[in-house]
C-alpha positions as CSV (number, residue, x, y, z in Angstrom):
1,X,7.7,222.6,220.8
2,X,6.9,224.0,217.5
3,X,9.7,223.2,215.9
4,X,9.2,219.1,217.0
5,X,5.6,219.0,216.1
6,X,6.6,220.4,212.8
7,X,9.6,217.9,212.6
8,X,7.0,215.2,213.4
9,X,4.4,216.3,210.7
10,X,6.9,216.6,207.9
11,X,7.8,212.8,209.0
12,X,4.1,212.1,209.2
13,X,3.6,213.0,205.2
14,X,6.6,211.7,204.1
15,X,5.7,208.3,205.6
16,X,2.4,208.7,203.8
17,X,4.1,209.8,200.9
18,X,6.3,206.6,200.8
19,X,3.0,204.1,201.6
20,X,1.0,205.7,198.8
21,X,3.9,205.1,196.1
22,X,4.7,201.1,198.2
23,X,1.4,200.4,197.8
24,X,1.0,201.8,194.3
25,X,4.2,199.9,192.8
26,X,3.0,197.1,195.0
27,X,-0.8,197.1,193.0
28,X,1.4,198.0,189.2
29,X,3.6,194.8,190.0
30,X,0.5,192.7,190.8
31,X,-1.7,193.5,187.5
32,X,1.6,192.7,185.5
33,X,1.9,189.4,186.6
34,X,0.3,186.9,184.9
35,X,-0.3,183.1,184.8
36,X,0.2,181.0,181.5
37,X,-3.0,179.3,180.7
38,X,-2.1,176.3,178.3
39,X,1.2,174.4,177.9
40,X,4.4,174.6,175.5
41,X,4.6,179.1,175.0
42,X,7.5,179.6,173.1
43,X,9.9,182.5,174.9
44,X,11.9,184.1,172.1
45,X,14.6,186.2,172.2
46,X,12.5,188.8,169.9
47,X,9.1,189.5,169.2
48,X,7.8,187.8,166.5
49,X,7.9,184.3,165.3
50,X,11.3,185.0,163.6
51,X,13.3,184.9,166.5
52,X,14.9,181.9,168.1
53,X,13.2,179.9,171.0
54,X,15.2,180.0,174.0
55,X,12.7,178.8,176.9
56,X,9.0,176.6,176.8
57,X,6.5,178.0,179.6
58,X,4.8,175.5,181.3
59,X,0.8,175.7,182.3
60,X,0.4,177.5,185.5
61,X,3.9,179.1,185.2
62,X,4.2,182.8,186.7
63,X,5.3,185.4,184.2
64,X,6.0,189.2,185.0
65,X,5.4,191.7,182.2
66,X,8.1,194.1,181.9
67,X,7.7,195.7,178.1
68,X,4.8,195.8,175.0
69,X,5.9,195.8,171.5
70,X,3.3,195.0,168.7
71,X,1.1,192.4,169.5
72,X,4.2,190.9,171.5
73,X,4.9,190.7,175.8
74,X,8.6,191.0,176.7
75,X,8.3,189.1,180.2
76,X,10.8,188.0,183.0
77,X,10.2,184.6,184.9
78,X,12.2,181.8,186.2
79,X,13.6,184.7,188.7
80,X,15.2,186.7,186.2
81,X,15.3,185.0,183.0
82,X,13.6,187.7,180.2
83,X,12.2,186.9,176.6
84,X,9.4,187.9,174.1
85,X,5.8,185.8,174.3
86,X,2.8,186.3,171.8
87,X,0.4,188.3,174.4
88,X,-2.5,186.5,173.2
89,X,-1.3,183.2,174.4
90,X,-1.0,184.5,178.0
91,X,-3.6,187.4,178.4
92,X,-6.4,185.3,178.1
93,X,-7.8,181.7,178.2
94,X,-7.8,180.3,174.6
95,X,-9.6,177.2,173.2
96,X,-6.3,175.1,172.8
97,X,-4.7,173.0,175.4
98,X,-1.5,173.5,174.3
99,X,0.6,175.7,172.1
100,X,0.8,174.4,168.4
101,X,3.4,176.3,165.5
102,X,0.6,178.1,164.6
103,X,-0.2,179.6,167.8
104,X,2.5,182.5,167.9
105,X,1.0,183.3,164.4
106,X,-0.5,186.8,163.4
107,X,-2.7,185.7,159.9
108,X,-4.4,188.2,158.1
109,X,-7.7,186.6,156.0
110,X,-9.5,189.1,153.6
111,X,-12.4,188.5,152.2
112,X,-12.6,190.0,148.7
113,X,-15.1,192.9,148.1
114,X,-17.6,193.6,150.1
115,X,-20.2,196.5,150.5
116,X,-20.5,198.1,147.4
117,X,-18.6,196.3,145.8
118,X,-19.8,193.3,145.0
119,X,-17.4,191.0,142.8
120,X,-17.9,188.8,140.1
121,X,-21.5,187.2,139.8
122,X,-22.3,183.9,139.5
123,X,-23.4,182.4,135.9
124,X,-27.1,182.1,137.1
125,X,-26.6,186.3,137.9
126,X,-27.9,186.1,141.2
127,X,-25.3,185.6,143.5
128,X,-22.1,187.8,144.2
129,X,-18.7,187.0,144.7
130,X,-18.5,188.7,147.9
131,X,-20.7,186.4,149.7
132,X,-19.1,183.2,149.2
133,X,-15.2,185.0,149.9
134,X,-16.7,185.6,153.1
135,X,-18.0,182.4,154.2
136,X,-14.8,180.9,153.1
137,X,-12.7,183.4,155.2
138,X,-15.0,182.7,157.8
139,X,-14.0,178.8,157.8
140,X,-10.4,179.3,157.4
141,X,-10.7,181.7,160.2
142,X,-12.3,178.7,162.3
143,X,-9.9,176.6,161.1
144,X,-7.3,178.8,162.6
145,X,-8.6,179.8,165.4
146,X,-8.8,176.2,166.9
147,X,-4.6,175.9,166.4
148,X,-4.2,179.0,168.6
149,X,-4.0,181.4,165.7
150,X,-4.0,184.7,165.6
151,X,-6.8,185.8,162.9
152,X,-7.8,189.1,161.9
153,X,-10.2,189.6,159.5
154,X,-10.7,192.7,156.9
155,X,-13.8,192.6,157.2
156,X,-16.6,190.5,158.8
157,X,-20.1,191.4,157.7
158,X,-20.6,193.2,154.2
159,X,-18.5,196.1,154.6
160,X,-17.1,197.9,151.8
161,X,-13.1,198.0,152.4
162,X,-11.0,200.0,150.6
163,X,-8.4,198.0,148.2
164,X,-5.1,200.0,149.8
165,X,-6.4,199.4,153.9
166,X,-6.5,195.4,153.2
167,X,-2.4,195.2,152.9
168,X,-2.2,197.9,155.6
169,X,-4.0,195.8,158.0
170,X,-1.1,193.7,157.4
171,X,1.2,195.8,158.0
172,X,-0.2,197.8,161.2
173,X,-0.5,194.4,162.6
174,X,2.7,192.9,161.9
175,X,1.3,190.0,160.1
176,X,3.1,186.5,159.7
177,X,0.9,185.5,156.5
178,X,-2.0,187.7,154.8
179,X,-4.3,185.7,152.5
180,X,-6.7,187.0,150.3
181,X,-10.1,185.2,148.8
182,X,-11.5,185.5,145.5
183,X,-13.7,183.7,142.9
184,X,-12.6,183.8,139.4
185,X,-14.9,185.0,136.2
186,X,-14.1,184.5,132.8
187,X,-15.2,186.5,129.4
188,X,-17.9,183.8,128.9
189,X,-19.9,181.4,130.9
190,X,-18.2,177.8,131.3
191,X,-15.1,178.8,129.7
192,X,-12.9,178.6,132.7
193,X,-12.2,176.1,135.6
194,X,-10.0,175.7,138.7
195,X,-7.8,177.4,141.3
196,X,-4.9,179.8,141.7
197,X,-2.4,180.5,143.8
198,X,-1.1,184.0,143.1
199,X,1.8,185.9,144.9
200,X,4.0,188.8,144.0
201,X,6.8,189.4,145.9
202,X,8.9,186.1,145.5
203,X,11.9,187.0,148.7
204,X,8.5,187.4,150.8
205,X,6.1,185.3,149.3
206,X,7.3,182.3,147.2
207,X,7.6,179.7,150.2
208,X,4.0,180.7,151.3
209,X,2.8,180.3,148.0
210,X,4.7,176.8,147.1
211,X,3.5,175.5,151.5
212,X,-0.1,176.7,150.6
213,X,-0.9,175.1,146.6
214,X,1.0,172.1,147.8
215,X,-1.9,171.9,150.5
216,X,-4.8,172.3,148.3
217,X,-4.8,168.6,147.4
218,X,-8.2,166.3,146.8
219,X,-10.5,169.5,145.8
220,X,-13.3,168.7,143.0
221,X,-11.6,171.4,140.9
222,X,-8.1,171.4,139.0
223,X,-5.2,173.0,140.8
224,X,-3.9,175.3,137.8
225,X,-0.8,176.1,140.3
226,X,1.0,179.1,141.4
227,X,1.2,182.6,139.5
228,X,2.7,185.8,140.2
229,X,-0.1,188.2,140.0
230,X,-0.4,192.1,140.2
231,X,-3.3,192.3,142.7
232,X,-2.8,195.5,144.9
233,X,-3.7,193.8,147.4
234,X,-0.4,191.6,147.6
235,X,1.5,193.6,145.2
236,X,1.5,196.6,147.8
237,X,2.0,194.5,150.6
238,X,5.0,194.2,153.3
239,X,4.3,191.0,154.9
240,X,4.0,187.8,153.4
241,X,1.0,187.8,151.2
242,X,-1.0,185.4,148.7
243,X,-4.3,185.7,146.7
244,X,-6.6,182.9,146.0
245,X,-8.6,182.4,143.1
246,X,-10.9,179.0,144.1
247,X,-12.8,178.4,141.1
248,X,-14.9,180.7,138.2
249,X,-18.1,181.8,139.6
250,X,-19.1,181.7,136.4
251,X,-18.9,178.0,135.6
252,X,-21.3,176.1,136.2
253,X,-18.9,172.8,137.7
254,X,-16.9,175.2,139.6
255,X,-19.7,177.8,141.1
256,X,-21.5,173.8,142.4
257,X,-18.6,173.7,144.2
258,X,-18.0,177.0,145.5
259,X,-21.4,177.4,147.3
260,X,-21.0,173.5,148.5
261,X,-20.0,173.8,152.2
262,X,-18.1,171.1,151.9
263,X,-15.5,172.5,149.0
264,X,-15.7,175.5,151.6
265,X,-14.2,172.9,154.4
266,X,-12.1,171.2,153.2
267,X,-9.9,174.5,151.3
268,X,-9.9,175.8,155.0
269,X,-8.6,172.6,156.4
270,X,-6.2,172.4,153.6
271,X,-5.5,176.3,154.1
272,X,-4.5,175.6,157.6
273,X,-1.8,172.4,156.9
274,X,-0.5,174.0,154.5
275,X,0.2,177.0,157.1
276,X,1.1,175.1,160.1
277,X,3.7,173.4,157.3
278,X,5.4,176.8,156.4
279,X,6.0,177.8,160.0
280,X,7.4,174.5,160.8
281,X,9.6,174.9,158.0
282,X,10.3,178.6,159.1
């Protein structure tokens, strides 16, 4: 009698055993499903933007997550199709309808200075550069943000940030585009006018350079074109990376338009065409 009781308790655990771990894989397979929110998610057969598209999700389609890399969901659905998905797209409800090229996108805006630091001042000497890099950054980011983008900011308030964590923000975040804002300040008030776009790195940066200037078209201020320019910021940077100089803070035509909202608007608009065009093109 012993001997069966024992028999029957042994059974009786194991059986417990085996529900605890069903209903545990059971809870582990439910939390990775998931349900696409919009329409048109690229599946690719890597994770980034890089890779080729072999699959469109549809709205209200059932996905399984089965790995993580980066900022990127590897996922099976359609039984037991797999592919690579930008986790943001489908781990949350964002403002877009539908997917746009600019969706899948990882963008990195910093605003120049910050904190301490304050930048160039304006030529009536009461106004820094830091504040109007931000606002700026903060439209672009808008700007982006309603195409599905992925933004990170370097900063967001007036925080000092160090020159070498800007292009490692990049970097630790696997960025498709980095783009740094800055006002320009010559020797002597009223001396210098218009915008540049700088780069560095031409195998990395070049086409985002030439998709970008080509974009900055019907500003009040004179497009003085692209310039390879040794800013730490892009110049110690692994990802594709720009800096923009919109205008001399210290001119009186070009600081008008650099605190006008309006300037501020329309580069972000322009900012974000000419972005959307270099990942078509990509």
């Amino acid at each position: 009698m012993n001997y069966v009781k024992q028999h029957w308790q042994q059974i009786t655990i194991s059986l417990a055993i085996l529900l605890t771990l069903g209903i545990a894989i059971f809870q582990t397979v439910r939390q990775d499903r998931l349900t696409t929110p919009i329409a048109n998610i690229n599946v690719r057969t890597g994770p980034n933007i890089n890779y080729q598209t072999k699959a469109i999700l549809k709205k209200g389609q059932a996905v399984y997550i089965v790995q993580k890399t980066d900022n990127w969901y590897k996922v099976r659905y359609d039984d037991h199709q797999f592919g690579w998905v930008a986790s943001w797209l489908i781990n949350q409800s964002p403002k877009i309808k539908t997917a746009t090229n600019l969706s899948e996108a990882t963008i990195v805006l910093d605003p120049g200075h910050g904190g301490s630091d304050s930048g160039a001042l304006s030529i009536d000497k009461q106004h820094d550069e830091k504040t109007y890099t931000l606002q700026l950054a903060k439209r672009v980011r808008n700007q982006l943000a309603a195409r599905g983008a992925h933004v990170i900011m370097t900063r967001t308030g007036n925080q000092t940030v160090s020159l070498g964590a800007r292009p490692e923000m990049a970097t630790d975040n696997h960025a498709d585009a980095f783009i740094s804002f800055h006002y320009d300040s010559s020797p002597t008030n009223n001396l210098g006018s218009g915008f540049t776009t700088y780069y560095y790195h031409a195998d990395t940066s070049l086409k985002l350079a030439q998709a970008i200037n080509r974009h900055l078209v019907g500003l009040p201020l004179s497009n003085k074109g692209i310039d390879v320019g040794n800013f730490e910021v892009i110049r110690d940077n692994l990802r594709p990376a720009l800096l923009l100089e919109m205008g001399y803070i210290n001119t009186a035509k070009d600081f008008k338009a650099i605190k006008d909202p309006a300037y501020q608007n329309q580069i972000a608009k322009d900012i974000t065409n000419g972005l959307s065009a270099y990942f078509q093109d990509k």
